[in-house]
N, C-alpha and C positions, 0 to 999 in steps of 0.2 A: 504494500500500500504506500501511497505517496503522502507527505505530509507537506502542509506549509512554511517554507523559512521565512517568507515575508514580504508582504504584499504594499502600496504604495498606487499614486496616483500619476498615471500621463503628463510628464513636466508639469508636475504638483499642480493638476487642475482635472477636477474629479468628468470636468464634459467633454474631457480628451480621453478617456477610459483608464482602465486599473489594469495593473500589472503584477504579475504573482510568480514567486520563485519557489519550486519543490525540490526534496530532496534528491539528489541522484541528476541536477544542474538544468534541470527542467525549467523554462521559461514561458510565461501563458499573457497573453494583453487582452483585451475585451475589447468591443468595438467601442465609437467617440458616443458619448452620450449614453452610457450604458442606463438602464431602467432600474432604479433604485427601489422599489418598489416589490421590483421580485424578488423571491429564494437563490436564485441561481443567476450566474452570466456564462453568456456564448462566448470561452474564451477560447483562442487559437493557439498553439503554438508556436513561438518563435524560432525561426529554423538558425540556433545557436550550438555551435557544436563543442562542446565542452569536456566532450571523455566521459563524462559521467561524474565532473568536479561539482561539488556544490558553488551554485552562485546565491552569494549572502545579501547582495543588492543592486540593485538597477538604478540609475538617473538618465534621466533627457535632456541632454542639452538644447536642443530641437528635435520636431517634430518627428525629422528625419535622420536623429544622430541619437543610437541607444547605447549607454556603456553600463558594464557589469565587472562585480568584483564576484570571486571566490576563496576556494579553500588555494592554500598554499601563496597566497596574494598576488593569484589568476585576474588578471585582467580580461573584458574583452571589450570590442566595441561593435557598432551593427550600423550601417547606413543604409537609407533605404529612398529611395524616389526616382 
């Protein structure tokens, strides 16, 4: 089973969606505006390829610029557009 390490908001602004890191370096974002109202979000995975390193946290610098840290002080970063 997968567990939460830590979850956080879309360049800290909850109508750009959330983003979630699981154990075993698994990365998941939700679409913009997600519906707060439900139990659940439609989240995707982020195609981050990590080894299977824990990633302990995510920021956004922009929209289209994602970096994460991990175990062993793993760096990554993601561009996207």
């Amino acid at each position: 089973p997968r567990r939460i390490q830590n979850m956080g908001f879309v360049e800290g602004d909850i109508r750009k969606g959330l983003w979630m890191t699981l154990n075993g370096g698994k990365v998941f974002i939700s679409p913009n505006e997600p519906d707060l109202t439900k139990d659940g979000f439609d989240f995707k995975e982020a195609d981050i390829k990590t080894g299977g390193d824990g990633v302990t946290g995510v920021a956004f610098r922009k929209a289209d610029e994602g970096w994460g840290v991990g175990g062993s002080n793993t760096k990554y970063v993601r561009f996207c557009g």
